[in-house]
N, C-alpha and C positions, 0 to 999 in steps of 0.2 A: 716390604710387603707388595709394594704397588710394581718392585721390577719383579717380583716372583711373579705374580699373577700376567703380567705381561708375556714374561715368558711365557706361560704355562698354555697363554691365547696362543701366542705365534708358534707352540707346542702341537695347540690340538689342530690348529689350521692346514700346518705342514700335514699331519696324518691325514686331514681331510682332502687335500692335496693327493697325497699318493692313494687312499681309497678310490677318489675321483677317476685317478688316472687306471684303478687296477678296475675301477667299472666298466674303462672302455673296449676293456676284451671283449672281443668277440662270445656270443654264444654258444658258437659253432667250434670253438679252439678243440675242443674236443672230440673232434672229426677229421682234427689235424694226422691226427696217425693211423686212427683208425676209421676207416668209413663209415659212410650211415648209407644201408642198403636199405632200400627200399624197393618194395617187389609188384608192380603193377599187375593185373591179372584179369582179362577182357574178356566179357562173351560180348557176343552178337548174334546178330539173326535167329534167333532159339528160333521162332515161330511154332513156339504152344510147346516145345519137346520140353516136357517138365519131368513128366514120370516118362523111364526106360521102357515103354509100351508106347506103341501106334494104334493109337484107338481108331483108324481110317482101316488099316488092313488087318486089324486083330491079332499083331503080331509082334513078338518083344523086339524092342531096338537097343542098338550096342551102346547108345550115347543119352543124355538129357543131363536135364539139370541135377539130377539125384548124383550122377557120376563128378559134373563140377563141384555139387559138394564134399565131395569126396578127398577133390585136388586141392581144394580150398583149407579145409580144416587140417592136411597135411602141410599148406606152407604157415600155415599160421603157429600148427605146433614147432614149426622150428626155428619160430622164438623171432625170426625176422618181422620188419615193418610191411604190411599188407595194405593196400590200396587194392578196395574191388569196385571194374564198373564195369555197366551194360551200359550196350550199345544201338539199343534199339531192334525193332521189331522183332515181336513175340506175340503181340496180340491178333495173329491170322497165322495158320498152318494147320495147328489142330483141333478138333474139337475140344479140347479142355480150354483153349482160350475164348473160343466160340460161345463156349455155355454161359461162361461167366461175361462176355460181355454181349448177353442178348438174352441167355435164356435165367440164368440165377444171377439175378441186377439186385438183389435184394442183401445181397453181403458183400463183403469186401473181398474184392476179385484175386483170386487165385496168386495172380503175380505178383501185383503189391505184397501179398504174403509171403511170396518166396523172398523175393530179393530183402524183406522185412528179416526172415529167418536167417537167412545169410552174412545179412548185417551189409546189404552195400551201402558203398562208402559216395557214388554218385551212379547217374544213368541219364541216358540222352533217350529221346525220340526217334523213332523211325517211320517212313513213309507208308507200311501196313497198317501201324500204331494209330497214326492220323486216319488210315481210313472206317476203320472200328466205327470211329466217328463223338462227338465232343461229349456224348453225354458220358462216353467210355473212356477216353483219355485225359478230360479231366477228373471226372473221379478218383485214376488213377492217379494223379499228381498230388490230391489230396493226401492220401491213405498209404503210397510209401513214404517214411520215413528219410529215405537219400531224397538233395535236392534230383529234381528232373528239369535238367536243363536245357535251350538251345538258343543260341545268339541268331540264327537268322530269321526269326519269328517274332512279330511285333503287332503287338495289337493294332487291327487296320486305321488306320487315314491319322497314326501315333509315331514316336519314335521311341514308346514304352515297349519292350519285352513281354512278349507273352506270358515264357516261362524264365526264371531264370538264366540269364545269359550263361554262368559261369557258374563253379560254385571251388571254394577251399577249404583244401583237405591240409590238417598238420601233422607231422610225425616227429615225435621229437623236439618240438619246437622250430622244423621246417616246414615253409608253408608251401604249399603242392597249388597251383590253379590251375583247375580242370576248364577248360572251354570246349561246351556242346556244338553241333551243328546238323544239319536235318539236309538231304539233299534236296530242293528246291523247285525241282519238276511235280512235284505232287500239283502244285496251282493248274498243270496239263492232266494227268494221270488221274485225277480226281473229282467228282462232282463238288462243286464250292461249299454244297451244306457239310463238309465232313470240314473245311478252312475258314468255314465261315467266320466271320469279325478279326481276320488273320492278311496280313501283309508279311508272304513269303522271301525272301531277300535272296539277293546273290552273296553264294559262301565267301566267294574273295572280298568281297566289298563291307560284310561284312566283320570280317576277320580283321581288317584294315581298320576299322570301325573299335572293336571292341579290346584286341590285345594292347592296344598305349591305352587303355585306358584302363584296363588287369596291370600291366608295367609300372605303373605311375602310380596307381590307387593302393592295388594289393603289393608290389613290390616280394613277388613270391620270388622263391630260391627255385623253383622248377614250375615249367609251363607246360602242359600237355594237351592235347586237341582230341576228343572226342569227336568225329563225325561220323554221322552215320551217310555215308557219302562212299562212292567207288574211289577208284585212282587212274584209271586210264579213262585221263579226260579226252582220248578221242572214240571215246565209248558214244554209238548213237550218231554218229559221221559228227561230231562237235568239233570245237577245237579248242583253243586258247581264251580263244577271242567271245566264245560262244556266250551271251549271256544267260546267265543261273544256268550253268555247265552243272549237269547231274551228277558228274564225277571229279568234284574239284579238288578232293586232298591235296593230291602231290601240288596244285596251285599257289595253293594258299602255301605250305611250305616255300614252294619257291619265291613265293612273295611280298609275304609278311614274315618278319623276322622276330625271333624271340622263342621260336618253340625249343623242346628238347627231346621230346617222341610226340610221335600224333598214331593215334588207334583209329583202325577205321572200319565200316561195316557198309553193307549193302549192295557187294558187286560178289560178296560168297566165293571171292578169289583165294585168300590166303594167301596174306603180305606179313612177311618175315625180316623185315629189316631196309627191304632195298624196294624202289619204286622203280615206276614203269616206261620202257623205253620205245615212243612210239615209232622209231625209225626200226628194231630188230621185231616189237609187237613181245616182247619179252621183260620179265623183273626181275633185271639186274643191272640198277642203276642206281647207284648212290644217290640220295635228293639233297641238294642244299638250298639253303635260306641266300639269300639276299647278297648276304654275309660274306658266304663262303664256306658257312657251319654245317655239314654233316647233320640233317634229322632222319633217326628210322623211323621208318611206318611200319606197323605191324595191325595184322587184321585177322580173324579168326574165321574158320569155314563155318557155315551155318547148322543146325541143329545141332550145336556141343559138340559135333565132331573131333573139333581141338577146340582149344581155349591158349589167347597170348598171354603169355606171360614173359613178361619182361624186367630184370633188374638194374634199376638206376645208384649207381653206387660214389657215391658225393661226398668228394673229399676236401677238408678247407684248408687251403693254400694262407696262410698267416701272412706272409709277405705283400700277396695282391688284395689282400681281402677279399675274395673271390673262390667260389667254388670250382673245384675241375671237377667233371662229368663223366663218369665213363656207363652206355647204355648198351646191354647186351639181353639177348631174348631169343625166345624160338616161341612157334609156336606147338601146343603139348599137345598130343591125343589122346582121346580120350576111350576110343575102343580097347578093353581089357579093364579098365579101371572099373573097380566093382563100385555100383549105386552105395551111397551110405545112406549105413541100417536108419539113423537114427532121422534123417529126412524123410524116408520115405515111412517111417512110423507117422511122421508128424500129419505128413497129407496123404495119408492112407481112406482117412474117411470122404475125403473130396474126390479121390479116386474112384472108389465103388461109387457113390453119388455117380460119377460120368458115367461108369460102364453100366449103371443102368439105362440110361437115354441113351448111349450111343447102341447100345445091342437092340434098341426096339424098333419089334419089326413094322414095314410101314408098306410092304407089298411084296407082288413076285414078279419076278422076269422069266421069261422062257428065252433057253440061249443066255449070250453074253456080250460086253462089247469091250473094245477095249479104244485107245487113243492115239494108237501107232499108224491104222488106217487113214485119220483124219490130216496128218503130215502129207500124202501123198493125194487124195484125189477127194472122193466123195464118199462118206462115211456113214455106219448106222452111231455113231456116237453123238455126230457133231448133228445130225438130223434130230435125234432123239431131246436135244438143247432145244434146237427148232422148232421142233413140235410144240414143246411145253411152252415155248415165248408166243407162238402164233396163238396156240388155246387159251394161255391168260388172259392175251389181249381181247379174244372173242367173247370173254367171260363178262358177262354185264353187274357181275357182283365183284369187280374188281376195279371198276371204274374207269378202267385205260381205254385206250380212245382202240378202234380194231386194227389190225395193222395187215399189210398184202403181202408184205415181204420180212423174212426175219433174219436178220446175220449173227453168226457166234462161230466162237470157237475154241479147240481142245485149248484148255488151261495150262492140264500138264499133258505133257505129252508120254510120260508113262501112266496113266489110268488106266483103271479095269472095273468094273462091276457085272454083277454083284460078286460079292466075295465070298459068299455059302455057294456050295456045291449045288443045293437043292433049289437055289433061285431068290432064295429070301434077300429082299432088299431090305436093310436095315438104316437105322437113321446115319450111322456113319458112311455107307455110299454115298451119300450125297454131295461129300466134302471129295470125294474122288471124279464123281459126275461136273462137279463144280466146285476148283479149287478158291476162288475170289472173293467178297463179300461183295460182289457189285449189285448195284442195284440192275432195274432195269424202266428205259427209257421209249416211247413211241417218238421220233421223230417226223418232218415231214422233209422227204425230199426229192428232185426230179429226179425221172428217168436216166437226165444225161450226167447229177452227180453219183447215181448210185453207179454207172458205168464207169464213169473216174474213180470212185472209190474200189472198184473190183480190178479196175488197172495198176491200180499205186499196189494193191494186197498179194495180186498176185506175181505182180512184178519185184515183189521182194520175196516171194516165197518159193518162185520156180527157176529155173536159169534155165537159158537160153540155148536149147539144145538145135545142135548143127548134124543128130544124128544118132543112134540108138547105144553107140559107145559115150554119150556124155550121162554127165549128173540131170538128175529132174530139179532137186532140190539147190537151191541157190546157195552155196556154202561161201564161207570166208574164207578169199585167196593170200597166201604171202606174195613176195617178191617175184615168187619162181611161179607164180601158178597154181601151188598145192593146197589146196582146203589144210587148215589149222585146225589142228590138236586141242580139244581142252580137256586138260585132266581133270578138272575140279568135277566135269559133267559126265569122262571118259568118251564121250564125242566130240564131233568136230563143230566147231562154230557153225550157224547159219547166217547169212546176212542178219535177218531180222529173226527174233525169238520166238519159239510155233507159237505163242497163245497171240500171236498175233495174226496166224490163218486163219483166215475168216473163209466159210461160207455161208452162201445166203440159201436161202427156204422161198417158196411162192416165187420161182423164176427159173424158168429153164437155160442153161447157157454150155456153152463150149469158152474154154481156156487153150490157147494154142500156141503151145511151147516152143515151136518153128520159128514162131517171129519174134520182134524183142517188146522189151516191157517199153507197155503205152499204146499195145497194137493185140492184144492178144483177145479180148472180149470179143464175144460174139452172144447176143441174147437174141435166144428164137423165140421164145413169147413167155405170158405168164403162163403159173402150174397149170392153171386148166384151158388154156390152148389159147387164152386174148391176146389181141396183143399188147406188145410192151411198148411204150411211148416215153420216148424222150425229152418232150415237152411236157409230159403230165407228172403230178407231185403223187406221191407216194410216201401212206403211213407205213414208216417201217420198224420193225421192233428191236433193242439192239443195247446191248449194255452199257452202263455208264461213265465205264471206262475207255470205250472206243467213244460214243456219244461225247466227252468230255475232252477230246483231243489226243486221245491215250494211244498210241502207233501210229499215230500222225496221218492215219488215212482219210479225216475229215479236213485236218491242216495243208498237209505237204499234196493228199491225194488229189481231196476234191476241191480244195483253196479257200476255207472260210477260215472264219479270223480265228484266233483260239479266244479271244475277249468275246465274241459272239456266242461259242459255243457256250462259255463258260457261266454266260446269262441265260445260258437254256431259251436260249429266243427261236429255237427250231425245237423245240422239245412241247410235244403238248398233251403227254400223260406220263405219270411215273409213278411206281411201285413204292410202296412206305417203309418197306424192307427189304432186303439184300433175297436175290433172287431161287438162293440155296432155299430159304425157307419157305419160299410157296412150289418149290420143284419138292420139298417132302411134301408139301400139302397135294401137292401134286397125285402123289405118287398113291395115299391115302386114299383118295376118290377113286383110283379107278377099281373096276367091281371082279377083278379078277385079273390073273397072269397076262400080264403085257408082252407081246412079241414088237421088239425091236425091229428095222430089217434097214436095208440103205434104200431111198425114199428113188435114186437114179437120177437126179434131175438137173444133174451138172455133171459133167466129164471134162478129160486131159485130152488134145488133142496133139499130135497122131497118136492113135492110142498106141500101134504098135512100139513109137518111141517113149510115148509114156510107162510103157511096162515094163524097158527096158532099163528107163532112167531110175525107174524106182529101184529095182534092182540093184543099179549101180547105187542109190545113194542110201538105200536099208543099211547096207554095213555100217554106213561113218552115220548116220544117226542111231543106229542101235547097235555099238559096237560088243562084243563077248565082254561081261564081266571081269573084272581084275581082281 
């Protein structure tokens, strides 16, 4: 009895024995032969394109979110694993994101609801997002349902995360970690109340920071990089070395190891596998890690245009215990793809809700103006900015201090208004007149920095012409000489981006494109014939985005510190709200049709070079349609 039972032990032991051993297969055995596909699927930069309508120009668009649902619920019906994420900024472009974060604050904002309907699966921040401003992005954080994550944001004077660093996605029983990132110039780009209680980081450092410790903790089967970040980190004259490099992807790729695709947003380029090669100025370079390992980047053009979509297809190797990887993608378009029905049923009523506010009318214009003038000399567009900053300031019910001199400038450089034939300005011009949500700022400052500040603006805006066959416009040269191509815009690069032309108001001057930048100023006096002193301080009125450090013509121009600016210790009046909405309030007071006209009060000199330059350089900034 006593050997039976003995046996019967070292019976059940053995079996427990080999069940032991048959538990230590792998999970994944099962992926031994056949893969486990999984289908990443990325928007970015939407900014506000939700419904297939331009509530700005009144006019249907080929792309939005309605059509990515579209792309979406087709890969899902075919049965594959779907991972869906955004990539940040959408909360500035159009008035449907505008409303909801300023005008109907009272429900849960539009976005939150789509990417809710959609079902994503994560989403990152981007540096529009941020400027919305906290009472709007974190709401946002609240109320979708995906984490919203970004690792280089830390609550100030902390090494706590704002938002979620990271977040993990399973399919299958594979665990996916997503790492967000934010590009990190907003702390310049920005007034501090939109970062307030926020310690912005460098993406490398980082990255370096946070993947051993996603490696070691979550110990995921796949690692992916979220940034809403460019990739031509000599984007902005930067470099390697640059610290909080605004365009760190391919960076961090090359220098923290462990990724296996990185998605990326906010340079609107469209990166399809290969990264950027600053010696040809071209993307067709394979990026590797550390390693040696092959990562693609892939990035989608802005307003749903395309959408990446990429397949990781992960097969488990039995012998090494170890997955092989194979990553392949493009990125899809979206023109042709019809809106699905059943989206735009859903937010059909938030729709009409918009187009009643965006259709109301809020004055008239006689004539018209547009933003193409404002690139080349002196503008009825960029005056008409002008006007309205100098009047706020004089306005004693607005509380801002008065100011003598006003700078601004075209946003976009395709604008036009008003959009009705008959002159009606309605509340969506405004978003045309003023692409931004910037606030606006009275600074104080001399006569000899606002001349430094009109040396550094327009010495990146004009080149240096030796005679009536050159460029006016200061373009980006390759090797040979020749102004670059960019497709993405169908024109040619310009040094610096127009919304960073500035002109000023309350100041007569000459610009003289003869000599080179740092020599070209000349101010004949104030508007109404005083003169202008370059020992004397000057209230000047002037966006928050330049005020803030934003094109570097308060830093690099006129040499204050960006830690100065950023304390607003030269700032000594501001606006409570983004400047769009007192330019409708604006527009509402006046008692009748408004004639626009160009105010004269600055000019290009030689003019007869200047007229010639523009000439030359009209085509490659406004080139024929494709």
């Amino acid at each position: 009895m006593r050997k039976s039972a003995r046996t019967i032990i070292a019976a059940l032991a053995a079996l427990a024995i080999v069940f032991a051993l048959g538990s230590c297969a792998s999970p994944y055995e099962k992926f031994a032969e056949t893969p486990l596909k999984i289908t990443f699927i990325e928007t970015t930069d939407i900014h506000g394109a939700i419904f297939p309508y331009n509530f700005i120009t009144g006019k249907e668009m080929d792309t939005s979110m309605a059509q990515v649902a579209t792309l979406v619920a087709q890969k899902r019906a075919e049965g594959g694993e779907v991972v869906l994420m955004d990539d940040g900024d959408v909360l500035q472009g159009q008035p449907t994101v505008y409303y909801y974060n300023f005008e109907k604050t009272g429900v849960p904002h539009i976005w939150g609801e789509v990417l809710n309907y959609l079902q994503y699966d994560v989403a990152t921040i981007g540096n529009h997002d941020i400027e919305a401003g906290h009472a709007v992005y974190d709401k946002l954080a609240k109320e979708v349902k995906a984490p919203m994550i970004c690792a280089n944001i830390n609550k100030e004077g902390t090494d706590e995360p704002y938002f979620p660093p990271y977040a993990i996605v399973t399919r299958q029983g594979v665990k996916i970690a997503v790492i967000g990132m934010i590009e990190p110039k907003i702390t310049e780009q920005l007034p501090k109340a939109f970062w307030e209680g926020m310690d912005v980081l460098d993406m490398v450092e980082a990255a370096k920071r946070w993947v051993p410790i996603i490696l070691e903790k979550e110990k995921p089967d796949v690692l992916v990089g979220l940034f809403h970040a460019g990739v031509d980190y000599t984007y902005g004259r930067q470099t390697k070395d640059t610290p909080k490099n605004e365009s760190a992807s391919q960076l961090i790729v090359e220098q923290v190891p462990g990724f296996d695709v990185v998605f990326v947003g906010h340079d609107h380029a469209g990166w399809e596998g290969l990264g950027y090669n600053p010696e040809t100025k071209t993307k067709d370079v394979e990026v590797k890690d550390p390693s040696g390992k092959v990562v693609p980047i892939y990035g989608a053009l802005s307003g749903a245009q395309n959408v990446a979509v990429v397949d990781v297809s992960l097969t488990w190797d039995k012998e090494a215990k170890a997955w092989k990887k194979d990553v392949a993608g493009s990125l899809v378009p979206l023109k042709g793809v019809a809106a699905d029905e059943a989206f735009l049923a859903k937010f059909e009523p938030a729709k009409a809700d918009l187009m009643a506010w965006v259709e109301r009318p809020i004055g008239k214009m006689v004539g018209s103006i547009n933003s193409d003038e404002a690139m080349f000399g002196d503008s009825a567009f960029v005056d008409l900015i002008n006007r309205i900053q100098l009047e706020l300031c004089a306005d004693p019910t607005m509380g801002l201090k008065p100011a003598q001199i006003s700078i601004a400038a075209p946003l976009d450089q395709y604008a036009y208004l008003p959009t009705m034939q008959d002159g009606t300005i309605k509340v969506r011009d405004m978003f045309s007149l003023y692409k931004y949500e910037n606030f606006m700022y009275t600074m104080n400052l001399t006569g000899e920095q606002i001349v430094k500040f009109m040396e550094y603006n327009y010495g990146n805006q004009f080149n240096t012409m030796t005679g009536p066959q050159d460029q006016l416009i200061a373009f980006v040269k390759d090797k040979d000489g020749n102004p670059v191509y960019n497709a993405r815009y169908n024109n040619y690069d310009t040094v610096t981006r127009p919304y960073n032309y500035d002109a000023l108001a309350g100041i007569k001057y000459t610009v003289d494109v003869s000599k080179p930048a740092g020599s070209r100023i000349t101010v004949i006096s104030m508007a109404d014939g005083s003169p202008f002193e370059l020992g004397k301080t000057y209230s000047v009125a002037i966006n928050s985005y330049r005020g803030s450090g934003g094109g570097a013509h308060l830093t690099k121009g006129v040499g204050l510190p960006a830690e100065q600016l950023q304390k607003l210790e030269l700032v000594t009046s501001s606006t409570t709200k983004d400047l769009r909405f007192y330019m409708l309030k604006w527009f509402e007071k006046q008692s009748g049709p408004i004639t626009v006209t160009r105010d004269d009060n600055w000019k290009v000199i030689p003019e007869d070079w200047a007229a010639a330059g523009k000439a030359n350089s009209y085509p490659l900034m406004y080139p024929p349609k494709k």
